[in-house]
LUMTORTOR-60679 format. One record per residue: residue number from 1; residue in three letters; x, y, z of N, C-alpha, C in turn. Coordinates in steps of 0.05 Angstrom, whole numbers, plus 5000, padded with zeros to 4 digits. Example, Ala and Ser with C-alpha at 12.3 -4.5 7.8 and 13.67 -1.06 7.14 Angstrom:
2
ATOM   pos   code   neast   nnorth    nup   caeast   canorth   caup   ceast   cnorth    cup
ATOM     1    Ala    5264     4886   5156     5246      4910   5156    5264     4934   5156
ATOM     2    Ser    5257     4955   5142     5273      4979   5143    5258     5001   5157
This chain:
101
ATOM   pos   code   neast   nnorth    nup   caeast   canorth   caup   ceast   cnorth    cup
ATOM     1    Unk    5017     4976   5000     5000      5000   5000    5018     5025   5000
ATOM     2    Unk    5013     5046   4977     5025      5071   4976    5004     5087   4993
ATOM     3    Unk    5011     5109   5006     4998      5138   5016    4999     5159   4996
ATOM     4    Unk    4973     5160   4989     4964      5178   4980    4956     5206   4982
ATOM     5    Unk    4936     5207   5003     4934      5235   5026    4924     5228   5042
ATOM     6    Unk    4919     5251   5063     4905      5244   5088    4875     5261   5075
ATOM     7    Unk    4857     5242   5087     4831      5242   5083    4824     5268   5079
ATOM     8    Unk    4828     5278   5112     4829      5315   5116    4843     5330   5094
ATOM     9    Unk    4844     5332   5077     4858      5337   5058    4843     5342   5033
ATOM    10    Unk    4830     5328   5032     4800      5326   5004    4770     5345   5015
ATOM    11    Unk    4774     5358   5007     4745      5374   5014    4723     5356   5011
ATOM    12    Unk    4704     5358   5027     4674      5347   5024    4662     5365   5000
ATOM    13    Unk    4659     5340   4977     4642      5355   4959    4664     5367   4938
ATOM    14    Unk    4688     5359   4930     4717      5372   4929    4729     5341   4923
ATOM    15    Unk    4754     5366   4912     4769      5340   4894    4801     5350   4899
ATOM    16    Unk    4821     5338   4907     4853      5331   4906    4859     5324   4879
ATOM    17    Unk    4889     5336   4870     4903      5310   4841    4924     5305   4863
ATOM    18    Unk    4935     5277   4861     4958      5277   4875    4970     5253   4856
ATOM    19    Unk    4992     5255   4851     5023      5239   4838    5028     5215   4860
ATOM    20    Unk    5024     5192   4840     5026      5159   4854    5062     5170   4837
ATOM    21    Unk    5073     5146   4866     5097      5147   4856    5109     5129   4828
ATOM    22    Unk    5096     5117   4819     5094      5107   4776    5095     5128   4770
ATOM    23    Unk    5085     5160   4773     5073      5180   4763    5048     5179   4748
ATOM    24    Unk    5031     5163   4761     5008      5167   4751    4994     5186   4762
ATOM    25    Unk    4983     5207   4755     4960      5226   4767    4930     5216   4767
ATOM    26    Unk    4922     5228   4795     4901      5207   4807    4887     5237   4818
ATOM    27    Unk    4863     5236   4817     4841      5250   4819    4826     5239   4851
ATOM    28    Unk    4824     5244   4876     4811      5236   4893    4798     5251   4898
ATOM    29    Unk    4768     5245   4902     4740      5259   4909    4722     5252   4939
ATOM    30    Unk    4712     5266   4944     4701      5263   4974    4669     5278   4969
ATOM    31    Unk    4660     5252   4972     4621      5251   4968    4611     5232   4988
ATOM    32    Unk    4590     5252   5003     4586      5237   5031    4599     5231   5048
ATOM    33    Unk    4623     5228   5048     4642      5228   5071    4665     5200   5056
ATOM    34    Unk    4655     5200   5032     4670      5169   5023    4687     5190   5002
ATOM    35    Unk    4711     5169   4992     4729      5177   4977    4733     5150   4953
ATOM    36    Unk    4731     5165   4933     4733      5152   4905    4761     5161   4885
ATOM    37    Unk    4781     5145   4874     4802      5157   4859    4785     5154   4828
ATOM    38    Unk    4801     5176   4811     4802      5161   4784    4829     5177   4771
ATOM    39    Unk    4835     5160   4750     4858      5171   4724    4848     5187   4734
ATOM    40    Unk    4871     5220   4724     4863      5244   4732    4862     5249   4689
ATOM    41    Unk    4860     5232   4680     4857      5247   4654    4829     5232   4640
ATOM    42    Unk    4818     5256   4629     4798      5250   4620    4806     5240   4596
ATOM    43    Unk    4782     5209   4587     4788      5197   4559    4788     5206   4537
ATOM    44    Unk    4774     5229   4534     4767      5257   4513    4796     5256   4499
ATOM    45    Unk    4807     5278   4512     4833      5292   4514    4843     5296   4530
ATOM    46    Unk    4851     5277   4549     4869      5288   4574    4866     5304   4590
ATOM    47    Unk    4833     5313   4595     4830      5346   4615    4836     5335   4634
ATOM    48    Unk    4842     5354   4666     4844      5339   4689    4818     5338   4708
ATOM    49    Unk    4816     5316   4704     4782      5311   4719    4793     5328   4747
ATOM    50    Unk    4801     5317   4760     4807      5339   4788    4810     5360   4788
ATOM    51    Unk    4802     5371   4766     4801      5402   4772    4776     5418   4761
ATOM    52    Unk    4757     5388   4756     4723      5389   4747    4714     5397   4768
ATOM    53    Unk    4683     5406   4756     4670      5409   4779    4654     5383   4788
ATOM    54    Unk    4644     5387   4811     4639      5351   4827    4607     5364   4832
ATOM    55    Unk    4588     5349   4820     4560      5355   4825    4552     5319   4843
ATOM    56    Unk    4544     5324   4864     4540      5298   4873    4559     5282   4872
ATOM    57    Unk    4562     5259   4850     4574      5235   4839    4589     5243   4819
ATOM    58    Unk    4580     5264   4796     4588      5263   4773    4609     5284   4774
ATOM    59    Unk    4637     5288   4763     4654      5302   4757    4649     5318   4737
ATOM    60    Unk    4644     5343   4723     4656      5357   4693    4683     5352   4690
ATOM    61    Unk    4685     5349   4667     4716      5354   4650    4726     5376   4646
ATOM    62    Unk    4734     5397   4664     4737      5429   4658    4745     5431   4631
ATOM    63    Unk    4754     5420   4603     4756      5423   4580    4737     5428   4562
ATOM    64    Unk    4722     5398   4562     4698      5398   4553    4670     5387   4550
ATOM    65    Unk    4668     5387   4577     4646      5382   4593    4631     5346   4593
ATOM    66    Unk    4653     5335   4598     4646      5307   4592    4642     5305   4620
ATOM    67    Unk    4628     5287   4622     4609      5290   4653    4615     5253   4662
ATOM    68    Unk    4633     5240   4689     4636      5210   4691    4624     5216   4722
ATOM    69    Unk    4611     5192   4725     4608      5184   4754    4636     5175   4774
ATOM    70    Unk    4642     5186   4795     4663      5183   4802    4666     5163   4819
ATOM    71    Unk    4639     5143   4826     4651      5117   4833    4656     5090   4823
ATOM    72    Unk    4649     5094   4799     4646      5083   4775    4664     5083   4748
ATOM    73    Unk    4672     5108   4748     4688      5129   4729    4671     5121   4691
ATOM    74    Unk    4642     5117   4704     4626      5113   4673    4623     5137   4667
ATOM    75    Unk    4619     5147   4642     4607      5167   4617    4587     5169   4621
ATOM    76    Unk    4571     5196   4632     4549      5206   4624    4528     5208   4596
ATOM    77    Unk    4553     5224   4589     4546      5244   4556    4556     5226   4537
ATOM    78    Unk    4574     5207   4539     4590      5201   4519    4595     5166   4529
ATOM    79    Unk    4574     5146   4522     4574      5127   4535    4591     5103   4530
ATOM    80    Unk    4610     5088   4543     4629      5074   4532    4661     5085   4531
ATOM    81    Unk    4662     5125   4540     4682      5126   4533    4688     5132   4570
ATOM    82    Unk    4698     5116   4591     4693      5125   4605    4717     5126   4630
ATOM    83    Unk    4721     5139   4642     4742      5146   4660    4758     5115   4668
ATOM    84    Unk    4783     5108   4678     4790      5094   4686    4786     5096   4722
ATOM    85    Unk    4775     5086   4734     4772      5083   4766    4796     5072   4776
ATOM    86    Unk    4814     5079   4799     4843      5070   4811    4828     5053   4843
ATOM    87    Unk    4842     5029   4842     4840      5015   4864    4844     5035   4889
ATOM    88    Unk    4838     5037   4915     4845      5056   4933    4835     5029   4962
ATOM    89    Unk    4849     5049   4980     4842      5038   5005    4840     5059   5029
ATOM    90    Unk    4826     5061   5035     4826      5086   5067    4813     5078   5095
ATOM    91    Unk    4841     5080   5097     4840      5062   5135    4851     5086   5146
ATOM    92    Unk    4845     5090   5175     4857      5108   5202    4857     5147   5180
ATOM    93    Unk    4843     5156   5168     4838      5173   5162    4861     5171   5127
ATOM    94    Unk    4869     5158   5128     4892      5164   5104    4882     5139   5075
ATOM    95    Unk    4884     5155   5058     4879      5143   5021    4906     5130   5024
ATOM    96    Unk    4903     5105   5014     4927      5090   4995    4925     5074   4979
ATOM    97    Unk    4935     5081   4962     4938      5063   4931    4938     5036   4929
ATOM    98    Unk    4922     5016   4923     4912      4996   4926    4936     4981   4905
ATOM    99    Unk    4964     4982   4910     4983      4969   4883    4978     4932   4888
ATOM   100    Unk    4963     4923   4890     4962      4898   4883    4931     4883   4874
ATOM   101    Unk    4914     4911   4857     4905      4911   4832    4918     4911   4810
């Protein structure tokens, strides 16, 4: 298990990008008190979902407006083309990278 962030760290309703040490960028969101990762790049073109806006579940693509459910990382608008979701784990307040998905 990698550390990712501390929970306190992700706004309620709010989204973190934070760098897995592979360098993958990872998008973590906080809805209801639970935390969901995904790819931080949208399948579009690369926008950075973590820096969408978070309505409920669903992320925007601040580029161009591709809309994924963030526990799921499915396509709204665009069905089939849809976010990649990252294994995660959050124990004792802290996100960590689930590396043995």
């Amino acid at each position: 298990m990698i550390k990712l962030a501390d929970v306190n760290q992700i706004p309620e309703g709010g989204s973190i990008e934070v760098l897995a040490p592979d360098g993958r960028e990872i998008a973590l969101f906080k809805v209801e008190g639970q935390i969901y990762a995904l790819d931080n790049r949208c399948p579009h073109m690369g926008g950075p979902l973590g820096e969408g806006e978070l309505t409920g579940c669903m992320v925007t693509c601040p580029w161009h407006g591709w809309q994924f459910d963030v526990r799921t990382g499915v396509c709204e608008n665009m069905p089939g083309d849809d976010a990649s979701p990252i294994a995660i784990e959050v124990r004792d307040g802290q996100v960590f990278l689930n590396v043995s998905q």
